[in-house]
Structure formats: structure tokens, C-alpha cells
C-alpha positions in Angstrom: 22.4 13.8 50.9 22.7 11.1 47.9 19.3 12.0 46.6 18.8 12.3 42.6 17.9 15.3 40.8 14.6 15.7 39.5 14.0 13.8 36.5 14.3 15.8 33.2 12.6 14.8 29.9 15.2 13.4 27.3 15.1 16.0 24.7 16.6 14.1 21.4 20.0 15.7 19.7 19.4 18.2 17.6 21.3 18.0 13.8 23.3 21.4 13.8 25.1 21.0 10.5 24.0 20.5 7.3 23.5 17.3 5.7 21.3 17.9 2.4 21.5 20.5 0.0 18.8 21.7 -2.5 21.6 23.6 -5.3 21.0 26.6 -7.2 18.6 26.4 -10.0 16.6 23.4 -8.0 13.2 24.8 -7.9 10.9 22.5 -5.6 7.1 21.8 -4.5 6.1 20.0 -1.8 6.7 19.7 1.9 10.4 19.2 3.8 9.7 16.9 7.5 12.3 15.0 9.4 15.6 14.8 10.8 18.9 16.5 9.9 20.2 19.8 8.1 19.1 21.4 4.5 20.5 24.0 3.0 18.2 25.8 -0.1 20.2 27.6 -2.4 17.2 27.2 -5.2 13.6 27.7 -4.9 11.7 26.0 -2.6 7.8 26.3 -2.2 5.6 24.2 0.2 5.9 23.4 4.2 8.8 22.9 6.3 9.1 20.6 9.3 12.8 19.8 10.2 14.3 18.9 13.6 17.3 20.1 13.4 18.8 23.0 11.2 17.5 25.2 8.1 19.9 26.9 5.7 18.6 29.7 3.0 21.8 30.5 1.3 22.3 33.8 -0.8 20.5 32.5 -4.0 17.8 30.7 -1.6 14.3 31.7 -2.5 11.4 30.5 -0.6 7.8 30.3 0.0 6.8 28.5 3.6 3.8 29.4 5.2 5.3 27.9 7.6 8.3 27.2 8.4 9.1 25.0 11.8 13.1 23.9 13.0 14.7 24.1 15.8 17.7 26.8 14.1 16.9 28.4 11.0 19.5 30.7 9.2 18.4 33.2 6.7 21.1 34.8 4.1 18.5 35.0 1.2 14.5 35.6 0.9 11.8 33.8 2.8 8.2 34.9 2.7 6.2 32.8 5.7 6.0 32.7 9.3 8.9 31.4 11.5 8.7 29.1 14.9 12.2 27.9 15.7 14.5 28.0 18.6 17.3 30.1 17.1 16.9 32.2 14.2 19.8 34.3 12.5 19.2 36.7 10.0 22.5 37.3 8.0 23.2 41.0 6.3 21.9 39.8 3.0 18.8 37.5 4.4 15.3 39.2 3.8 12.1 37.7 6.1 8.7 38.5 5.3 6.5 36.5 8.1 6.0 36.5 11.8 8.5 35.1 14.3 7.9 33.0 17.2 11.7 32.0 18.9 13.9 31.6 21.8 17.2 33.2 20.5 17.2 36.3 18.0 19.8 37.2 16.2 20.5 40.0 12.9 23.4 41.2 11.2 23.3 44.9 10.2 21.8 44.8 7.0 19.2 42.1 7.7 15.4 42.6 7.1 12.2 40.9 8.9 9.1 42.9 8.0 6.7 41.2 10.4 6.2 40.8 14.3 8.5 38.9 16.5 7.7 36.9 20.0 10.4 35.8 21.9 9.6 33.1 24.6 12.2 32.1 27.6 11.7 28.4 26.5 10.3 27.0 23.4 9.5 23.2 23.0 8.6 22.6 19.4 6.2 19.7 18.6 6.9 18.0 15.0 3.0 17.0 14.6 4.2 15.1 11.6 6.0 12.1 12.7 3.5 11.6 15.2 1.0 10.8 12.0 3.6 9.9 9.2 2.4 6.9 7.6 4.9 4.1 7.1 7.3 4.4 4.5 6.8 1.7 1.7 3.9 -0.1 2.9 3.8 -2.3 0.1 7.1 -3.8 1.5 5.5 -5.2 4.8 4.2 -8.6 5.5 0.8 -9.1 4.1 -2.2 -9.0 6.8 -2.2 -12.9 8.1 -5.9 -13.5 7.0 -3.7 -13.2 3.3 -0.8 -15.5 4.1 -3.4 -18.6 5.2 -3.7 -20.9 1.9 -7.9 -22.0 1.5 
């Protein structure tokens, strides 16, 4: 009669709003990974890893062969493939890449060129933080071999 549910794994909050913003005329190389909400109204070119939720505004432009969140909104061009647990692809968005999601959603207008799988559930894995080296090693204590005077 009193018994307790079945215990569920804790999934951690998602970030549904925006909270960094690469501006128009930003281009940018490299690779996006953590925690939050970006917005890319420039170019952008290089991997995206984010737990939480992915902007490409109107003037966005972006090159991500792949491109991993958990909500991912589309209103300008992306060429790459997709894995995220919502995707949105506004009237003036444009998607070149393969889609892998949970929730689909396109306004008239909108354009994916590519193949879409929808999955009941999907449980991303961010491979990255697993492996992230420490930020600013060079600011930890010194190995304790180093700290003994001879």
C-alpha cells in the first residue's frame, strides 16, 4: 500500500533559454561543448556539443558535422547532421544533414534535405565531459613529490 515507485534516473535540467550569443558578423572555428543556451546569428564552423538549447537565428550560417543538444531551433542555414531531442525548423530555417530526434517540428516554408528518424525516447550522451580535461591545470597544486624541499 505505502510502497515507493520505482526509482527513476535523475535526468539533469535542461537550459531552455538562451544565455550566449555569437552576433552577426562573428565568424567562428572550433568546437561549442557544455551547458546552457547559444544563439548563432554569424558564422560558425566546427562541432557542437551543448546540453541544453541551440539557436540559428536568420543571419546564422553554419557548418557542424555534427551537431548534438537536447533543442535545436533552425531559422537560418545549417549544413550537418542533427541528434537532439526537439528540433524546430522555422519558415526561413534551411537544414542540409540527417536527423535523429524525439519531437519534429516545421513551419511551412522550412527545408531539411536529408533523412529523418524519430525515436519514442532519446537519451543523449555528451561524450565530452566525460573526457574534458581540467580547465587551467596550471592553476592546481603541484604533484606533492614537487612541494617536498631536498
Amino acid at each position: 500500500m505505502f510502497r515507493k515507485p520505482p526509482s527513476q534516473p535523475i535526468k539533469p535540467p535542461t537550459m531552455e533559454r538562451v544565455t550566449s550569443v555569437l552576433g552577426p558578423g562573428i565568424i567562428w572555428k572550433g568546437n561549442l561543448r557544455g551547458s546552457g543556451g547559444i544563439r548563432i546569428e554569424g558564422t560558425f564552423e566546427g562541432e557542437i556539443a551543448i546540453r541544453g538549447l541551440v539557436v540559428i537565428g536568420e543571419t546564422g550560417r553554419v557548418t557542424c558535422p555534427n551537431l548534438q543538444a537536447n533543442t535545436v531551433i533552425v531559422a537560418g542555414l545549417l549544413k550537418g547532421n542533427v541528434t537532439a531531442e526537439k528540433l524546430e525548423i522555422r519558415s526561413t530555417g534551411r537544414v542540409w544533414g540527417d536527423v535523429l530526434t524525439g519531437a519534429f517540428a516545421t513551419e511551412e516554408g522550412g527545408f531539411l534535405r536529408g533523412q529523418i528518424r524519430m525515436e519514442e525516447q532519446m537519451e543523449l550522451t555528451f561524450e565530452q565531459e566525460k573526457n574534458q580535461p581540467e580547465a587551467f591545470p596550471e592553476m592546481q597544486s603541484p604533484p606533492e613529490s614537487q612541494t617536498k624541499e631536498s
